[in-house]
C-alpha positions as CSV (number, residue, x, y, z in Angstrom):
1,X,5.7,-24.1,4.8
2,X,5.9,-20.7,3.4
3,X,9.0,-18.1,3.9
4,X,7.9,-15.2,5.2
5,X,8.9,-11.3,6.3
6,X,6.8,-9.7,9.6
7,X,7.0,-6.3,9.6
8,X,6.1,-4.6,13.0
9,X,6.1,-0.8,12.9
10,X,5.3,-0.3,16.0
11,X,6.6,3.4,15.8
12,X,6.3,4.2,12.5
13,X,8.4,3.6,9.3
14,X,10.6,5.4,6.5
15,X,12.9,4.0,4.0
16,X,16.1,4.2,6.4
17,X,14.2,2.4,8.8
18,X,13.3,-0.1,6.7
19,X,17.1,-0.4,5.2
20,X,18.5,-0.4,8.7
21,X,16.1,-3.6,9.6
22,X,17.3,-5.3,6.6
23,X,20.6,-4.9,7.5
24,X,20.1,-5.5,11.2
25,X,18.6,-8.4,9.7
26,X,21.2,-9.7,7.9
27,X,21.4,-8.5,4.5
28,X,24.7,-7.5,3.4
29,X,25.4,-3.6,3.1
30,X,26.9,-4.5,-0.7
31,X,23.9,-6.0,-1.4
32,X,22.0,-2.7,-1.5
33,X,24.9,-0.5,-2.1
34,X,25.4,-2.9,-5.5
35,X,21.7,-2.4,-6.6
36,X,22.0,1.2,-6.0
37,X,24.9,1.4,-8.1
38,X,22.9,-0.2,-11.0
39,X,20.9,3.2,-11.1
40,X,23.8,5.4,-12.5
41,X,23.8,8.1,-9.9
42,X,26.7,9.4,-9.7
43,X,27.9,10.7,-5.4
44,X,26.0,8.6,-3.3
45,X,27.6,7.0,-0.1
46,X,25.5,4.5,2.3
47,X,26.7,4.0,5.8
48,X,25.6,2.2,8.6
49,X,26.5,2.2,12.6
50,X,24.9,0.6,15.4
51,X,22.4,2.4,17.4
52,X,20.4,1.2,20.4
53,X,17.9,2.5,23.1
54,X,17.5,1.1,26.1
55,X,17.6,-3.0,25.4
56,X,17.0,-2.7,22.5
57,X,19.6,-2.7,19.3
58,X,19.9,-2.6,15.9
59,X,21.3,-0.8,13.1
60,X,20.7,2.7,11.5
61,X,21.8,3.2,7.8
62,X,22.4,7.1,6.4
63,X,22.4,8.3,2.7
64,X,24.9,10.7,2.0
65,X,24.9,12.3,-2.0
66,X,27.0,15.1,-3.3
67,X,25.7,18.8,-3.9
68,X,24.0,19.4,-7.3
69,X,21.8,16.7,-7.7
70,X,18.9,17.4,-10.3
71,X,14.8,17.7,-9.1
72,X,13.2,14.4,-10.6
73,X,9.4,14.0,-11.1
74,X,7.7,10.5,-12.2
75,X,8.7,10.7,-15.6
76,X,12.2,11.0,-14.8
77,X,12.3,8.5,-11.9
78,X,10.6,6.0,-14.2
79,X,13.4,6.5,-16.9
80,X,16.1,6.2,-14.6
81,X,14.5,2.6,-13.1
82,X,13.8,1.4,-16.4
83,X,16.9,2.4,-17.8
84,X,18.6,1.0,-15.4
85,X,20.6,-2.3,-14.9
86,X,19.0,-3.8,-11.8
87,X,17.6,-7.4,-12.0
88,X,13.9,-7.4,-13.5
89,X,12.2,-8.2,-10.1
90,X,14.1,-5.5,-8.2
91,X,13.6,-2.9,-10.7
92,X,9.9,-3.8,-11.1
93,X,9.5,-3.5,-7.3
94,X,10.8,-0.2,-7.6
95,X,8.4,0.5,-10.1
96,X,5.2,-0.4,-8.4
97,X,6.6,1.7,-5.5
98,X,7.2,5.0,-7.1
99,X,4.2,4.7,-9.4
100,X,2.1,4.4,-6.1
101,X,4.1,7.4,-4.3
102,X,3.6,9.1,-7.4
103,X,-0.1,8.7,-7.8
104,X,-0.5,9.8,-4.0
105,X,1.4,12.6,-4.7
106,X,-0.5,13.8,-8.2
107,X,-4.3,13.2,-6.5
108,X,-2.2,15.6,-3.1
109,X,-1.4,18.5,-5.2
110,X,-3.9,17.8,-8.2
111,X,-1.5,17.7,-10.8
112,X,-0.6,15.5,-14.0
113,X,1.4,12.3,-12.3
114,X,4.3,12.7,-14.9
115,X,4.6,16.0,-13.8
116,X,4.8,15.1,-10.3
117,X,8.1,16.9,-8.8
118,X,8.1,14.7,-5.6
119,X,10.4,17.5,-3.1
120,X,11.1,16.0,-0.1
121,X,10.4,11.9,-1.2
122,X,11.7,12.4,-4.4
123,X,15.5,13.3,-3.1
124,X,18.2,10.6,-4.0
125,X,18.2,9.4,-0.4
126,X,14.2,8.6,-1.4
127,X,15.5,6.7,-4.3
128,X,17.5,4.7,-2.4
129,X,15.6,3.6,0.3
130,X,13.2,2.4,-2.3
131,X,15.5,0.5,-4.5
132,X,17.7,-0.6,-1.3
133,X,14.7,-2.1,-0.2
134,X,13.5,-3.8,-2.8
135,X,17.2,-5.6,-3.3
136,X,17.0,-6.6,0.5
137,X,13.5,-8.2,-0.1
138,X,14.5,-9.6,-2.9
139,X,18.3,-11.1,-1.5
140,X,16.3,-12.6,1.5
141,X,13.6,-14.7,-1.3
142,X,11.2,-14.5,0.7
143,X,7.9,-15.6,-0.7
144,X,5.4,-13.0,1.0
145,X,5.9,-10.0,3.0
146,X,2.9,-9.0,5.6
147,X,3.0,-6.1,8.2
148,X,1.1,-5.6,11.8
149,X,-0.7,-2.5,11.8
150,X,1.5,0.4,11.4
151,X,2.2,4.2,14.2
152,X,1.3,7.3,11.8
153,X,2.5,10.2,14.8
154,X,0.4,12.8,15.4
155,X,0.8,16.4,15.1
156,X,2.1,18.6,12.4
157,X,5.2,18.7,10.3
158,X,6.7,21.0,8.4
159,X,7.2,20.4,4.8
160,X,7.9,22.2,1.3
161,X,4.5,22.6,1.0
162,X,4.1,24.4,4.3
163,X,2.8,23.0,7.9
164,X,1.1,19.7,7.0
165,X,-0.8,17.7,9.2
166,X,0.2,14.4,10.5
167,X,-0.3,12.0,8.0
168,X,0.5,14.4,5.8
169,X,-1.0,14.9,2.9
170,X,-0.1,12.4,0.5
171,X,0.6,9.7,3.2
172,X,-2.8,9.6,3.8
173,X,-3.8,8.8,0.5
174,X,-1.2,6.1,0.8
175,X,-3.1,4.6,3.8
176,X,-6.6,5.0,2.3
177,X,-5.5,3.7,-1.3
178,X,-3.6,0.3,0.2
179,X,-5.7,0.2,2.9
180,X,-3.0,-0.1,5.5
181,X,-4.3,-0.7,9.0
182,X,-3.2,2.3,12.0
183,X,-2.5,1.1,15.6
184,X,-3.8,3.9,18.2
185,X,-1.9,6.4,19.3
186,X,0.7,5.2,22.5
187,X,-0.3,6.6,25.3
188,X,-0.2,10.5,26.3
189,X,2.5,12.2,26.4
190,X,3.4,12.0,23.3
191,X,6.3,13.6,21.0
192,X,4.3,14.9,18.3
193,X,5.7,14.7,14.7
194,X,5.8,12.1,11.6
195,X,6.3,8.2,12.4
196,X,5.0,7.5,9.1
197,X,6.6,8.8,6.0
198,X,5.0,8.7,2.2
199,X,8.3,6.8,1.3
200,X,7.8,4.0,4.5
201,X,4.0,4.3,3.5
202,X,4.4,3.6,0.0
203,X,7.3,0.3,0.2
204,X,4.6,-1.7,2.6
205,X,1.1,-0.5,1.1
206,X,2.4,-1.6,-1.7
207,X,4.5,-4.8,-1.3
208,X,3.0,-6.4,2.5
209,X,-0.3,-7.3,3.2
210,X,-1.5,-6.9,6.2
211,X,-3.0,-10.1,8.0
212,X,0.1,-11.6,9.9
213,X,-0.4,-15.5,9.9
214,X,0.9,-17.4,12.9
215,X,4.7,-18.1,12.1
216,X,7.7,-19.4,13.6
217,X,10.7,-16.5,13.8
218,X,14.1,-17.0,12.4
219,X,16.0,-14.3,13.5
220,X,14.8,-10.3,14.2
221,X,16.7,-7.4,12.9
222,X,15.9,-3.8,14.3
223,X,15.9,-0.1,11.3
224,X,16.7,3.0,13.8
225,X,15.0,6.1,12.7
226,X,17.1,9.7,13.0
227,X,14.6,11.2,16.0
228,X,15.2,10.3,19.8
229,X,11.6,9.4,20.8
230,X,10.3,7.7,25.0
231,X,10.3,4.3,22.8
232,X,12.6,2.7,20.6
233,X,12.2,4.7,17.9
234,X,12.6,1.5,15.5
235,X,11.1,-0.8,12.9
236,X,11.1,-4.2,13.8
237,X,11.4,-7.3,11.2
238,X,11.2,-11.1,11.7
239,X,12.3,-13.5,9.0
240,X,10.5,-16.2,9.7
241,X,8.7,-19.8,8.3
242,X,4.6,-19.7,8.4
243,X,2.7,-22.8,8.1
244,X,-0.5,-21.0,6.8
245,X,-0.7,-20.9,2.6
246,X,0.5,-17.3,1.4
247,X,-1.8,-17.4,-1.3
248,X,-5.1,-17.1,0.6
249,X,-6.5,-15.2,3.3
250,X,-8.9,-16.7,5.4
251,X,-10.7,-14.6,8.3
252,X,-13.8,-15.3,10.2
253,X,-13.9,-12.0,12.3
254,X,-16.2,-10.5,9.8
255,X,-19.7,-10.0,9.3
256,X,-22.7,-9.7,6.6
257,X,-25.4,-7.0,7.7
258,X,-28.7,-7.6,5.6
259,X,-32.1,-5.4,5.3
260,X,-34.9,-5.7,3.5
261,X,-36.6,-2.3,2.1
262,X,-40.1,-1.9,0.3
263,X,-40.8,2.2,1.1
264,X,-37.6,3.8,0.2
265,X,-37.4,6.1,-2.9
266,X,-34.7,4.4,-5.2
267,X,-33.1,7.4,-6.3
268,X,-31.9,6.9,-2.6
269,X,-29.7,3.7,-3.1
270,X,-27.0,4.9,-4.7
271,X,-26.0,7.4,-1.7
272,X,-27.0,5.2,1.3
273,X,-24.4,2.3,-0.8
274,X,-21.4,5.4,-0.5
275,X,-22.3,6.2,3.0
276,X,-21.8,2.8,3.9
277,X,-18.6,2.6,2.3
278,X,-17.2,5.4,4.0
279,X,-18.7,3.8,7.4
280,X,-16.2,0.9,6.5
281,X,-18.1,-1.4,4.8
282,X,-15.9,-3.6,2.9
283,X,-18.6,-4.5,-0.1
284,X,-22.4,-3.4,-0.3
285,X,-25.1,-5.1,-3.0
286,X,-28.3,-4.4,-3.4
287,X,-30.7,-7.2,-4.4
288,X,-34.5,-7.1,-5.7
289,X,-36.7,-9.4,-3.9
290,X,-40.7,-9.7,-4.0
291,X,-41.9,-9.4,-0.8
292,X,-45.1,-9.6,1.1
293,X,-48.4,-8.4,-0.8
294,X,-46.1,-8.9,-4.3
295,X,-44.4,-6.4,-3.0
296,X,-41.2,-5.0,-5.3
297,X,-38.4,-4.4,-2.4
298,X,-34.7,-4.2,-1.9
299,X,-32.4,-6.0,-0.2
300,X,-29.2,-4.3,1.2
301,X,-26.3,-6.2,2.1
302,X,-22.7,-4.9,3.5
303,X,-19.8,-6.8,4.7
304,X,-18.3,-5.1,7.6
305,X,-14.9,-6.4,9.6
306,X,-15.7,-6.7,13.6
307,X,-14.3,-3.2,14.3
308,X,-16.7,-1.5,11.8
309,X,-19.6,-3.3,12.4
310,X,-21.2,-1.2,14.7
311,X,-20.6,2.3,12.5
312,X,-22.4,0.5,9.5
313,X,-25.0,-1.0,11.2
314,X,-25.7,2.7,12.6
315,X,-25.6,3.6,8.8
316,X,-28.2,1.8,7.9
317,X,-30.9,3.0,10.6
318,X,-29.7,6.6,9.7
319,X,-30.0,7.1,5.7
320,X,-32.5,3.9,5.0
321,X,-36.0,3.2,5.8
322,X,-35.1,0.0,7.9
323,X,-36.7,-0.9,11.2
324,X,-34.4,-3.7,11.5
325,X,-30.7,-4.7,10.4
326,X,-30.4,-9.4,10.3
327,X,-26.9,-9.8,11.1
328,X,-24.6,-13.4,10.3
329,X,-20.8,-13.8,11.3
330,X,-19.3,-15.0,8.0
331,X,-15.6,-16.6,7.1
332,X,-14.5,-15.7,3.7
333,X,-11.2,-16.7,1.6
334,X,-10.2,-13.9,-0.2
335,X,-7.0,-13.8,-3.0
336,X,-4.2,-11.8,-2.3
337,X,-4.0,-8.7,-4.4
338,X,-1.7,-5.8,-5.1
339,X,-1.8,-2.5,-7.5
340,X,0.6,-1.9,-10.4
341,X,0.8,0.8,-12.8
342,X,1.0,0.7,-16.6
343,X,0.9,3.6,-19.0
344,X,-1.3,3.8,-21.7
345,X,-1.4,6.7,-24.6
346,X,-3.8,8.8,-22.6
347,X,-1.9,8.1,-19.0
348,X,-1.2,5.6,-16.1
349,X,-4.2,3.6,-14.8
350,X,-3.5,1.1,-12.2
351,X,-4.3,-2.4,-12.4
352,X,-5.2,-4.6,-9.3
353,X,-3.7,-8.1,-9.4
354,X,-5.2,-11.1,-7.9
355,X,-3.1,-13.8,-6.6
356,X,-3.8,-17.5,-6.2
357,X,-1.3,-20.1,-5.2
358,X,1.8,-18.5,-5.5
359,X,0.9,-16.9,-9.5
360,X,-0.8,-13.6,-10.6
361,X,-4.2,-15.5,-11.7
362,X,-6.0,-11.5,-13.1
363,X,-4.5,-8.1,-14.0
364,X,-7.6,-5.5,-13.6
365,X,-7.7,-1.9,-14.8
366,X,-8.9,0.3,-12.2
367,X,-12.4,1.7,-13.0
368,X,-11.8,5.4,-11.6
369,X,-8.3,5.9,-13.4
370,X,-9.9,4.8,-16.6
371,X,-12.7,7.1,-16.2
372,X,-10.4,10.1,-15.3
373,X,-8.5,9.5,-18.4
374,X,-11.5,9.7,-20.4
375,X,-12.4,12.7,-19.2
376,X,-9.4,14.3,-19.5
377,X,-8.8,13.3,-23.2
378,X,-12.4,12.8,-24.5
379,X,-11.1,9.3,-25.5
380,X,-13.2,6.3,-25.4
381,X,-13.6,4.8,-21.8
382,X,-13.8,1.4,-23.4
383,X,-10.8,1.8,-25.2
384,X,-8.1,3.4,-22.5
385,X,-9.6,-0.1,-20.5
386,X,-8.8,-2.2,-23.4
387,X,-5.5,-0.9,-23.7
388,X,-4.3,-1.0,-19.7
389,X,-5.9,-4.7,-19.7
390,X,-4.0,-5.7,-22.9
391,X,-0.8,-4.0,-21.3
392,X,-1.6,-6.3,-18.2
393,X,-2.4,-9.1,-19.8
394,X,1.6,-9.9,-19.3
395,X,1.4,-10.6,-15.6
396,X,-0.9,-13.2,-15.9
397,X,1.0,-16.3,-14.9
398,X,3.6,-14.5,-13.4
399,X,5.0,-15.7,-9.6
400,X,2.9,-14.2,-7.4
401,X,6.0,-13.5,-5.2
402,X,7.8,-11.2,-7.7
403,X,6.5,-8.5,-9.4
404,X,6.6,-9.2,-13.0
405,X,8.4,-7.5,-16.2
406,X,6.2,-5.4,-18.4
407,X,7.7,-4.3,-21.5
408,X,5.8,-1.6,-23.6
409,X,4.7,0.2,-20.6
410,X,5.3,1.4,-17.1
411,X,5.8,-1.7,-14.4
412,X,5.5,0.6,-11.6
């Protein structure tokens, strides 16, 4: 029986909402107020009162922090986590949640990510929420942390950057990099505005997966957001036991689409495999085959969920040659995984763990970051990849559960 956390963010979710669950939860206000503490920032106050809507109630936390503080970007940020006194798995956390905020935030405003400035997320109230949360997950040992799809809002808000659309900017590259599921819109009217900020988007992309086993609840705690919204303007959270292994995902509500192609031109591959990707596909291959008449062909294969399957089946007919599309509902297991961030000489390049019964089992450098850095610094692809996997080599071993130390390098 595994421990688990169920997020529901059924309108959304920010870093106070997320530190008012854990409280309504049962996590004690010292707990995070200690862990903040551990930072060294000197002025900052946390508070909580009760709020409710309609039958439902639960708590509301607020940040308070004198005048004068200083504007932090990544580097700074990184330095004050590392340099702090927090317990390894907290501060790690931390880590992996600021060094994904932060990436969002350099590819946003296509800048260097040490000299991300982060406004508006990287306040000390930001800071907070982050750590906070990271100490409530961690007082709560739980051993997995999985979220229902999550309310974005809709609209526009207004930012230091000017009128943004909702998700804004750099939210939305949270979503697309973590691949965090979106529930439609509630039903019209609705308020317009943010439910979904890059702080709230960056502490569950990065530490919940998002296939919700079957599990039996504990006890429910209730994180009030500031606005005053039709619904309960709340994030919901169950602590509960699941009888389903953490350490694997098993779905059957996918689906392998197969062609076979002996007329197309070949140069035409490569851009029908990225169209099918941004149709949803989860993974595309391409196989040679012989076929009729010795005939040198192609087979095209794509793994589409249920929900996607008719978008990449249309794919197919529209940029291929095909006159027909064989499709097989499949069940596959698949590892859980999770990004991290180490720093190398020429820059931070992510590394995707994979996760099998309860340990980190493979620390991967991310293809794209390493071939940015290259670029950028003329140095050899082969040896900024050697680097970031030497540098990851650490987590291997490492409970799956808790993000792991990683000395000589960034752990976010």
């Amino acid at each position: 029986m595994a421990r688990i956390l169920v997020c529901d963010p059924f309108s959304g979710a920010s870093g106070d909402m997320i530190l008012g669950a854990l409280v309504d939860l049962g996590v004690p206000l010292a707990t995070i107020e200690a862990a903040v503490a551990r930072l060294g920032i000197a002025g900052v106050r946390l508070s909580v009162e009760p709020a409710r809507s309609g039958a439902v109630r639960g708590s509301r936390i607020h940040v308070d922090a004198d005048a004068g503080q200083p504007s932090r970007d990544w580097r700074a940020i990184r330095a004050l986590l590392e340099h702090s006194t927090l317990a390894p798995e907290i501060r790690d956390a931390a880590l992996a949640v600021f060094g994904a905020l932060a990436a969002a935030e350099a590819e946003a405003h296509d800048e260097p990510i040490d000299a991300v400035h982060f406004h508006e997320v990287g306040a000390v109230d930001a800071i907070v929420d982050i750590v906070g949360a990271c100490a409530g997950f961690a007082h709560l040992g739980v051993e997995e942390i999985v979220s229902r799809p999550v309310a974005t809002g809709s609209g526009w808000v207004h930012a230091d950057h000017g009128v943004l659309p909702v998700p804004a900017p750099a939210t939305a590259i949270l979503l697309a990099r973590a691949s965090i599921p979106v529930r439609p819109e509630p039903p019209s009217p609705t308020p317009s505005g943010e439910l979904l900020t890059p702080t709230g988007a960056a502490i569950l992309g990065t530490l919940a997966t998002w296939r919700v086993p079957a599990f039996v609840p504990e006890r429910v705690g209730y994180g009030f957001g500031t606005r005053n919204l039709p619904w309960p303007n709340a994030l919901r959270i169950w602590l509960a036991d699941s009888h389903e292994a953490a350490s694997a995902d098993r779905s059957g509500s996918e689906f392998l689409l197969e062609t076979n192609i002996d007329d197309m031109n070949p140069q035409f591959f490569a851009p029908l495999a990225e169209r099918l990707f941004a149709a949803g596909a989860l993974d595309v291959w391409l196989t040679p085959v012989i076929m009729k008449k010795g005939r040198p062909g192609t087979v095209v294969s794509a793994i589409a969920a249920a929900d996607q399957r008719d978008e990449v089946e249309r794919t197919l007919f529209l940029e291929s040659t095909t006159l027909g599309v064989r499709t097989t509902t499949i069940a596959r297991t698949r590892a859980p995984r999770r990004f991290v961030s180490v720093t190398t000489r020429w820059g931070d390049v992510q590394l995707k763990l994979r996760g099998w019964e309860g340990r980190v089992t493979a620390a991967m450098p991310e293809y794209d970051d390493c071939l940015r850095l290259g670029r950028e610094s003329g140095a050899s692809i082969r040896d900024i990849w050697g680097e970031a996997n030497r540098l990851g080599e650490v987590y291997i071993g490492q409970r799956w559960e808790q993000p792991s130390e990683h000395p000589g390098g960034s752990r976010g």
